[in-house]
N, CA, C and O atoms as a CHARMM CRD file, in Angstrom:
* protein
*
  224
    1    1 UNK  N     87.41000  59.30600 117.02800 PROA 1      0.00000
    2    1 UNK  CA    87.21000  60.44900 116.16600 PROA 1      0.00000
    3    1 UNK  C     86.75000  61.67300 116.94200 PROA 1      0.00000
    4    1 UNK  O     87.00700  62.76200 116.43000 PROA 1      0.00000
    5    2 UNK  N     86.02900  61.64900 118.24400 PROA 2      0.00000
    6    2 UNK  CA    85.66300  62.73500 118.52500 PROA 2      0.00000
    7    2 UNK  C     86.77400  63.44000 119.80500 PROA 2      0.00000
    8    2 UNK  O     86.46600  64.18500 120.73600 PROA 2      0.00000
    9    3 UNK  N     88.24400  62.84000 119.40100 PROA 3      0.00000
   10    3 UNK  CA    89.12300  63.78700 120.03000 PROA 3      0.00000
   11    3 UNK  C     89.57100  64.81500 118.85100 PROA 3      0.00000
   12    3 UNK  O     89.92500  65.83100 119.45000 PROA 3      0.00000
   13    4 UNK  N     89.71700  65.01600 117.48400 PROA 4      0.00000
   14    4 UNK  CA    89.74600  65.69800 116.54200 PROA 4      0.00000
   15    4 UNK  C     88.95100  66.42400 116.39600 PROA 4      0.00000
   16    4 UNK  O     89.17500  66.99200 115.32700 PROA 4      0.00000
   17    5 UNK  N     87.52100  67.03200 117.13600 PROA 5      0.00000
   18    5 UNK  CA    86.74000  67.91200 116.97500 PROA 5      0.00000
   19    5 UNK  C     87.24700  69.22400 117.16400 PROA 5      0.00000
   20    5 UNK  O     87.20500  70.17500 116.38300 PROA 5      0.00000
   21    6 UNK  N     87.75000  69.14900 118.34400 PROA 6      0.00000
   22    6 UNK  CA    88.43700  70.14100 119.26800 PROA 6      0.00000
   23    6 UNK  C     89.56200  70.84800 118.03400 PROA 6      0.00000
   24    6 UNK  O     89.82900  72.03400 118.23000 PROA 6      0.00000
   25    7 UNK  N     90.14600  70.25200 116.93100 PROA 7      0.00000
   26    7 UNK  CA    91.58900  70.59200 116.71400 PROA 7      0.00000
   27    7 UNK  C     91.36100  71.47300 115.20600 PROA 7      0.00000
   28    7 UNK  O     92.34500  71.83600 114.56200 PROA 7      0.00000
   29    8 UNK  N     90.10600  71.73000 114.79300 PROA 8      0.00000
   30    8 UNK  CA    90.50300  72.55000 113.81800 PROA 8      0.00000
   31    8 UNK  C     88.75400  73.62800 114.11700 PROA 8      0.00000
   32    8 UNK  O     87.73900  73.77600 113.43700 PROA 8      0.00000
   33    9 UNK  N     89.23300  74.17800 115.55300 PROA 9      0.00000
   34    9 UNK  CA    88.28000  75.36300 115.86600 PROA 9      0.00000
   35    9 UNK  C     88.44000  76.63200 115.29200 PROA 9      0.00000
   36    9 UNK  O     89.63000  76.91900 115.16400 PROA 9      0.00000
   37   10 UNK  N     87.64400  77.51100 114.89200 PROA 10     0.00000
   38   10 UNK  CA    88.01100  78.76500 114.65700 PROA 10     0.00000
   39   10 UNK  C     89.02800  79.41300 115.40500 PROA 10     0.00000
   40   10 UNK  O     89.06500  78.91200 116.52900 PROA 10     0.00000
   41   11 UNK  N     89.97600  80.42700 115.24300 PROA 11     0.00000
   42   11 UNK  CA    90.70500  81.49100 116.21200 PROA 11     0.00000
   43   11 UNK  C     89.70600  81.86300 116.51900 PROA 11     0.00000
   44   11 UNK  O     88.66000  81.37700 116.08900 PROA 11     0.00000
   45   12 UNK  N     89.79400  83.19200 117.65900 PROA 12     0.00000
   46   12 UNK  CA    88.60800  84.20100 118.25000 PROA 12     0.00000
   47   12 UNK  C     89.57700  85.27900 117.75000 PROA 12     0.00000
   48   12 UNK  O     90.76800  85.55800 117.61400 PROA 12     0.00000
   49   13 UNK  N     88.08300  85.79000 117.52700 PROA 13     0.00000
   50   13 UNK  CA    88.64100  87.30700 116.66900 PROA 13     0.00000
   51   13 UNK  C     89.37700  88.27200 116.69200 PROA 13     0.00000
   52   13 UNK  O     88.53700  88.75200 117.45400 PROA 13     0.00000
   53   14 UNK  N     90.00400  88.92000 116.62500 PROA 14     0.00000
   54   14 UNK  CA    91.52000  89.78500 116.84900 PROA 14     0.00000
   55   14 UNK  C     90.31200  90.90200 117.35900 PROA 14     0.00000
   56   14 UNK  O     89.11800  90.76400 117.09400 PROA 14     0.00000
   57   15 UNK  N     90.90400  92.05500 118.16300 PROA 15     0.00000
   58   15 UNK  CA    90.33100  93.25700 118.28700 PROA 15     0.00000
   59   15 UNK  C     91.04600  94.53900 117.26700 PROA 15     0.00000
   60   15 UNK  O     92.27100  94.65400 117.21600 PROA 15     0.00000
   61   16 UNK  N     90.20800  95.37500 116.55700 PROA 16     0.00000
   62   16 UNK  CA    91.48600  95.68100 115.77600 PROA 16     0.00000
   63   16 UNK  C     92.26900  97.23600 116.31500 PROA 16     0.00000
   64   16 UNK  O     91.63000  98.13300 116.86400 PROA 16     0.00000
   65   17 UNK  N     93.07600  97.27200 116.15500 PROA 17     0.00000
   66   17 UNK  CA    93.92400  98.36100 116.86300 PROA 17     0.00000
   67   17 UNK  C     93.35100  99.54800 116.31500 PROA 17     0.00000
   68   17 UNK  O     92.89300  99.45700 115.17600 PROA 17     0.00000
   69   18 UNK  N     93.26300 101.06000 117.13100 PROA 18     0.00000
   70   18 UNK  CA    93.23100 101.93400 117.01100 PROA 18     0.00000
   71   18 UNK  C     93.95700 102.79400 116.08600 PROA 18     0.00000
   72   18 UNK  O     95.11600 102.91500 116.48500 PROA 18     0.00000
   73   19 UNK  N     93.75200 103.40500 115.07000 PROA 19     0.00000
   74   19 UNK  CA    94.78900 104.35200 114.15000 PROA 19     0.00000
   75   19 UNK  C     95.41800 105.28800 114.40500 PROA 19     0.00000
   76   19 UNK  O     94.53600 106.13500 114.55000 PROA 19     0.00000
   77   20 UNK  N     96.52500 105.86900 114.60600 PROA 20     0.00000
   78   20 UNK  CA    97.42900 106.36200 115.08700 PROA 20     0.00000
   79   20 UNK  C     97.49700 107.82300 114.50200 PROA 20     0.00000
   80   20 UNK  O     98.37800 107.87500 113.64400 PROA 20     0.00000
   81   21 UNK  N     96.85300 109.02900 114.68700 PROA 21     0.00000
   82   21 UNK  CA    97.41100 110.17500 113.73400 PROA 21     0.00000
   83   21 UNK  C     98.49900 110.70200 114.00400 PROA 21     0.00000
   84   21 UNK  O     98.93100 110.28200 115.07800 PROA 21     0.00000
   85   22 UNK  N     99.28600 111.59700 113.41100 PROA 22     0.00000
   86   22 UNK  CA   100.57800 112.18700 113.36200 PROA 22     0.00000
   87   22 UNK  C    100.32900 113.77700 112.20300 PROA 22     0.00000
   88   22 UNK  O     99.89700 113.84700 111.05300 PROA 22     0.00000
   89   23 UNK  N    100.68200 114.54500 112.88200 PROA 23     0.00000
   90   23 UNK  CA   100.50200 115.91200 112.54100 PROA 23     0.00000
   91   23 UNK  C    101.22800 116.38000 112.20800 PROA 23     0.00000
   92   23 UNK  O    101.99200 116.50100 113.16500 PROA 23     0.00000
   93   24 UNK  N    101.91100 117.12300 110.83400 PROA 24     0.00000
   94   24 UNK  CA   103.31800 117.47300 110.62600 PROA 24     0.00000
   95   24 UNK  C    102.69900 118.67300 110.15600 PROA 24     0.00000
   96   24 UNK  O    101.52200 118.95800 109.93600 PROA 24     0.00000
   97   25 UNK  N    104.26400 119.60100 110.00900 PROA 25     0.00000
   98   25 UNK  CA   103.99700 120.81700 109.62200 PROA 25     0.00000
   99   25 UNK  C    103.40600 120.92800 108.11200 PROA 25     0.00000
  100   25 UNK  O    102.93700 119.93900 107.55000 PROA 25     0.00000
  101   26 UNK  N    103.46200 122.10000 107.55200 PROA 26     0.00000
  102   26 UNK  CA   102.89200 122.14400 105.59700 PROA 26     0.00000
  103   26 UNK  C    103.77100 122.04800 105.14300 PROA 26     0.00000
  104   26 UNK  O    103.63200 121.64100 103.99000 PROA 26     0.00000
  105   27 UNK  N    105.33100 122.30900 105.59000 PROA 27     0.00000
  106   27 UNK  CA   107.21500 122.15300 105.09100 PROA 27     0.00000
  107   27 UNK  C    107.51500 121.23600 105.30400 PROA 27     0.00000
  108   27 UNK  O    108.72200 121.20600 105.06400 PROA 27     0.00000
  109   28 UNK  N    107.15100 120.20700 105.68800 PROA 28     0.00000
  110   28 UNK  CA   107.40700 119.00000 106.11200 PROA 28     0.00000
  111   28 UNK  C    106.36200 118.16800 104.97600 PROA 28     0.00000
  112   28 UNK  O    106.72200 117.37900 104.10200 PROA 28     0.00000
  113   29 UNK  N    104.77500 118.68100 105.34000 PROA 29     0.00000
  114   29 UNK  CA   104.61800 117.56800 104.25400 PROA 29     0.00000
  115   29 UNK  C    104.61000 118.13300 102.85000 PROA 29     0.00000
  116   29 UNK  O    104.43700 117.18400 102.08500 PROA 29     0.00000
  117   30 UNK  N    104.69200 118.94900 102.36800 PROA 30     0.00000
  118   30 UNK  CA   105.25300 119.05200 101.05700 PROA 30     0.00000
  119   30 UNK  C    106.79900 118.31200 101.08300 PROA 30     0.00000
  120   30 UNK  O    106.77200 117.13900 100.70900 PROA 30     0.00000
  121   31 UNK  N    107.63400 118.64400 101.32800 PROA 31     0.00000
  122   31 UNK  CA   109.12900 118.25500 101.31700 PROA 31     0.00000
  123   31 UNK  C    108.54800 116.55300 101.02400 PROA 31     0.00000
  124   31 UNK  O    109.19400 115.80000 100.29500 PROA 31     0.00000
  125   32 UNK  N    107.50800 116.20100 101.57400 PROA 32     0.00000
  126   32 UNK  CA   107.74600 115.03100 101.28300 PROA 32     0.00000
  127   32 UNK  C    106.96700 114.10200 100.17800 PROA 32     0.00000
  128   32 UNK  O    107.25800 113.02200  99.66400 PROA 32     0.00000
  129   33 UNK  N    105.47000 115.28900  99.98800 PROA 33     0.00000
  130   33 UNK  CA   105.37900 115.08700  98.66700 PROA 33     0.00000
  131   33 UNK  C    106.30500 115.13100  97.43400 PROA 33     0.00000
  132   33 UNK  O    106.19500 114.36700  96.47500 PROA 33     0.00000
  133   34 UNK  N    106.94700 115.80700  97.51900 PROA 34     0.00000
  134   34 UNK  CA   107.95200 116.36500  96.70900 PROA 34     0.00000
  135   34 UNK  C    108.81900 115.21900  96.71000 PROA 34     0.00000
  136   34 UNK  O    109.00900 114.63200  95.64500 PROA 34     0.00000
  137   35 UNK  N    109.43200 114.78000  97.88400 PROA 35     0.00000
  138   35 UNK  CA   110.22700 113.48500  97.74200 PROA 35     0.00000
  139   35 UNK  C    109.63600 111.81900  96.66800 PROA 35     0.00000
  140   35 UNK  O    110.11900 111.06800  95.82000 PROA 35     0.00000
  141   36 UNK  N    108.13900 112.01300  97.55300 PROA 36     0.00000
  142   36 UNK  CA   107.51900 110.96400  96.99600 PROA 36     0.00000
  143   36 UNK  C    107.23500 111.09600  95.07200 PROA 36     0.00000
  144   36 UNK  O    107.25400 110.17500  94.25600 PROA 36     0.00000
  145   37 UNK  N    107.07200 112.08200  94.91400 PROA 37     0.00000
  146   37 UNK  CA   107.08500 112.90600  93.47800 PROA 37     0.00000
  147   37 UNK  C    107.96400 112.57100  92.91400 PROA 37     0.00000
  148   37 UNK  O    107.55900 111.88100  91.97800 PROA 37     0.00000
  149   38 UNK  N    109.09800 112.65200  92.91200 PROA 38     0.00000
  150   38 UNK  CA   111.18300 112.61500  92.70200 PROA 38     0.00000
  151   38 UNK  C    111.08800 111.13500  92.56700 PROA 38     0.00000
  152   38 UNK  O    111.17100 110.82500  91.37900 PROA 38     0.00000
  153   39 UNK  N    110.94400 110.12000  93.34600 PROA 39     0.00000
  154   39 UNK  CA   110.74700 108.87000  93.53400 PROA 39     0.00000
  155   39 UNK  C    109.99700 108.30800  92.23500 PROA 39     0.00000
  156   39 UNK  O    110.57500 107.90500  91.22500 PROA 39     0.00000
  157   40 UNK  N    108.77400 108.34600  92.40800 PROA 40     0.00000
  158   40 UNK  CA   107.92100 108.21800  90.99600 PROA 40     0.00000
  159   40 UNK  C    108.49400 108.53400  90.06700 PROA 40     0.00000
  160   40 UNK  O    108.76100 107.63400  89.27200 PROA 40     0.00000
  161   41 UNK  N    108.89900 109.80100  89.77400 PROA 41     0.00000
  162   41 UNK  CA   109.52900 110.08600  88.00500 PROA 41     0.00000
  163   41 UNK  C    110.57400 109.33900  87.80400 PROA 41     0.00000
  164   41 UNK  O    110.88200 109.03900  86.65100 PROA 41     0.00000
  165   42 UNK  N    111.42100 108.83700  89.05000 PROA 42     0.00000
  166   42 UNK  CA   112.75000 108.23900  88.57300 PROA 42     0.00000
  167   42 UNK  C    112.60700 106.95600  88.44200 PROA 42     0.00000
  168   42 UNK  O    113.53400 106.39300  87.86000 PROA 42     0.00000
  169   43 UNK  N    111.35900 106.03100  88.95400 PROA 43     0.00000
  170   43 UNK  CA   111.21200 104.53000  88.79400 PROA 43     0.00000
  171   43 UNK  C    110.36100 104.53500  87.07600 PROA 43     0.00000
  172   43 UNK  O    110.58400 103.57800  86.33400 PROA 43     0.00000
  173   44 UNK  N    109.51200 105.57000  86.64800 PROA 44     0.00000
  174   44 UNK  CA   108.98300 105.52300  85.68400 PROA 44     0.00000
  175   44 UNK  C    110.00900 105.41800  84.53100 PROA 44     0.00000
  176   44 UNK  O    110.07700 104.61600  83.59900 PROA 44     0.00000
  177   45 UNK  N    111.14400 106.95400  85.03000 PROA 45     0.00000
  178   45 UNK  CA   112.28700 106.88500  83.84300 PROA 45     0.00000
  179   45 UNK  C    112.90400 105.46300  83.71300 PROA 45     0.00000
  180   45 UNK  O    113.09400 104.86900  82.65100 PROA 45     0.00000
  181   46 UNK  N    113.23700 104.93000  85.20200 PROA 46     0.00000
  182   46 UNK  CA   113.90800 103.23100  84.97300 PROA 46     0.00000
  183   46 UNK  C    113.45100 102.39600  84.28200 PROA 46     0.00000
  184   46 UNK  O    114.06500 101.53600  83.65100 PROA 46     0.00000
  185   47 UNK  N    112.16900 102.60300  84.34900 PROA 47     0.00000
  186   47 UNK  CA   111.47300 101.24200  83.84500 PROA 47     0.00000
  187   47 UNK  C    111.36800 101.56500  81.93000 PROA 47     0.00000
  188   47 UNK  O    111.29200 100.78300  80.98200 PROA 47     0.00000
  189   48 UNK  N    111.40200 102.75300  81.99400 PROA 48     0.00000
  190   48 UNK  CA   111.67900 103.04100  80.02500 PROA 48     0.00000
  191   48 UNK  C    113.22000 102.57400  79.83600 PROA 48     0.00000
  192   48 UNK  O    113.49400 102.02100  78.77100 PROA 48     0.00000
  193   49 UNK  N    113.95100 102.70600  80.52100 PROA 49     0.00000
  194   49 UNK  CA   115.38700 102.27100  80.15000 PROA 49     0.00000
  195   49 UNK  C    115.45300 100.83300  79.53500 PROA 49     0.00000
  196   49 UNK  O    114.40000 100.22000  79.35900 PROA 49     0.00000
  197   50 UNK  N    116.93700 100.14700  79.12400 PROA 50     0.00000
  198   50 UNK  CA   116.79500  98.99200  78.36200 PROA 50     0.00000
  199   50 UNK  C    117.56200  98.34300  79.78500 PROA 50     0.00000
  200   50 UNK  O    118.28200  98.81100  80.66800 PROA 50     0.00000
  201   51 UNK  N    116.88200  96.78400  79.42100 PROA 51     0.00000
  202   51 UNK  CA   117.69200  95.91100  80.36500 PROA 51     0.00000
  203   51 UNK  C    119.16800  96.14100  80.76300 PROA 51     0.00000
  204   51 UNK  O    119.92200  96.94400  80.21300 PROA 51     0.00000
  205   52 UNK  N    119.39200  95.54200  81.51900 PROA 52     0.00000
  206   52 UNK  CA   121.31900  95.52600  81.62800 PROA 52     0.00000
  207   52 UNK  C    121.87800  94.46300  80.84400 PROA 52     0.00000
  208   52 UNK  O    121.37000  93.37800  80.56100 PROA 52     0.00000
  209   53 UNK  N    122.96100  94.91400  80.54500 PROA 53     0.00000
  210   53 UNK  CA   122.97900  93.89400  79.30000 PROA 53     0.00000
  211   53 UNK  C    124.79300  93.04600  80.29500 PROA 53     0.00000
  212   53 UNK  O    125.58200  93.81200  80.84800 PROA 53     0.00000
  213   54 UNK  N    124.97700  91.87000  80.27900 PROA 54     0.00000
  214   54 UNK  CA   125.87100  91.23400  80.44800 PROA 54     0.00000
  215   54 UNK  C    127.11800  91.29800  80.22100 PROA 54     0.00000
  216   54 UNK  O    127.61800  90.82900  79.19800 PROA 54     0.00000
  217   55 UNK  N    127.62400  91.74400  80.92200 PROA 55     0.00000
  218   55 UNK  CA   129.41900  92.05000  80.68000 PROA 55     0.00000
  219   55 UNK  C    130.08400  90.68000  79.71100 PROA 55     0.00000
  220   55 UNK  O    129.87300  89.53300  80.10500 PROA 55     0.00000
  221   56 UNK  N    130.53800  90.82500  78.98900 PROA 56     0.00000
  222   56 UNK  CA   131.31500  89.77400  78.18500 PROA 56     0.00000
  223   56 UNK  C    132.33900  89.52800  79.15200 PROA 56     0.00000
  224   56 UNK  O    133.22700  88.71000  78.91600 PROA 56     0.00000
């Protein structure tokens, strides 16, 4: 039994990575609020729509 000690040790702890910034212009990130905006209204409109209904 005491070769199974060894086999369910903790991992050692990950180090965690550094966060990455990225700087865009104010036309850039609007354009993409705006995208992300467009996106939202059109999954909201989908989801009010009726199922698809089965081709006969």
């Amino acid at each position: 039994m005491s070769e199974s000690t060894d086999r369910f040790k903790r991992a050692p702890k990950r180090k965690t990575a550094q966060a990455r910034t990225l700087t865009v212009s104010p036309e850039a990130k609007a354009a993409y609020e705006k995208m992300i905006r467009d996106k939202e209204e059109r999954e909201a409109y989908a989801r009010n729509l009726p199922a698809d209904q089965k081709p006969r």
